[in-house]
N, C-alpha and C positions, 0 to 999 in steps of 0.2 A: 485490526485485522486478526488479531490471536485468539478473540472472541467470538469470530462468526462462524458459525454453523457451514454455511452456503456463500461464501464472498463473491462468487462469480454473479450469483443470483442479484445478489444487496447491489454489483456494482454495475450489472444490466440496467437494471429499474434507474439507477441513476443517471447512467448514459442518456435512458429513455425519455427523462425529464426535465434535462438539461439545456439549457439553448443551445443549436450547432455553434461549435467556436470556443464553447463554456467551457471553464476548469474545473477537475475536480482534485482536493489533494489529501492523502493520505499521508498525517505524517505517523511518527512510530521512532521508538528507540528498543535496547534491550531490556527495559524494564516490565515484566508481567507476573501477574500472581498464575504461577505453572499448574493450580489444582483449575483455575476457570479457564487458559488458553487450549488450545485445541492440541493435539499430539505432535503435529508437523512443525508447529510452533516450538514448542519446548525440543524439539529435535535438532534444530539450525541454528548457527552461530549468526554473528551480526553481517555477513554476506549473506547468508542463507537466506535470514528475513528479507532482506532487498533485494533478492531476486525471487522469493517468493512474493513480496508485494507485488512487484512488476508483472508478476504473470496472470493475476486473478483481472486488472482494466485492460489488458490484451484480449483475451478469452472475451469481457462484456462489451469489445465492440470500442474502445477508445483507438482513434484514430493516431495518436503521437501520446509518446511517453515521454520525462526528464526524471530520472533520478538525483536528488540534492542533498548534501550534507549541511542540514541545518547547526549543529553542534559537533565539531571535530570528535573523535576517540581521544586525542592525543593531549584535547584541554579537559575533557572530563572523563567523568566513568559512566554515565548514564549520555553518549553521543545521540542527537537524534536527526533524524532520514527523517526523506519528502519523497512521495513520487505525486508527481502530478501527471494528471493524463485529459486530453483536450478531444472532445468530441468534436466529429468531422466538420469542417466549415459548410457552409450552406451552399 
């Protein structure tokens, strides 16, 4: 997500290709190289990203959201986050 230009865009088209019911998941932790992530990115702490990821499959149409802690903060330094978001059933 720290590299896309247009992520509402990228996660429309995806919605749009998805089967109804289909999962799409973005994971992510705080690791990015800050000269190629976009501003908003390098701006927000490790809540920040998570609810920045949360809001760009809202916006393209995903019917249900989960956010998940795939790797705790508290076992590592590099924790990494899931959102997964499920387009609408048929």
């Amino acid at each position: 997500m720290q590299d896309l230009q247009q992520p509402a865009t990228v996660l429309s088209e995806i919605a749009r290709v998805l089967r109804p019911g289909a999962p799409m998941v973005i994971g992510f932790s705080n690791r990015c190289f800050p000269t190629k992530a976009v501003a908003i990115w390098n701006a927000l702490d490790g809540a920040g990203h998570a609810h920045r990821v949360g809001v760009y499959p809202r916006r393209a149409g995903f019917a249900r959201l989960e956010g998940r802690i795939l790797k705790p903060e508290a076992r590592s330094s590099d924790p990494m986050k899931a959102v997964i978001g499920w387009t609408a059933a048929p």
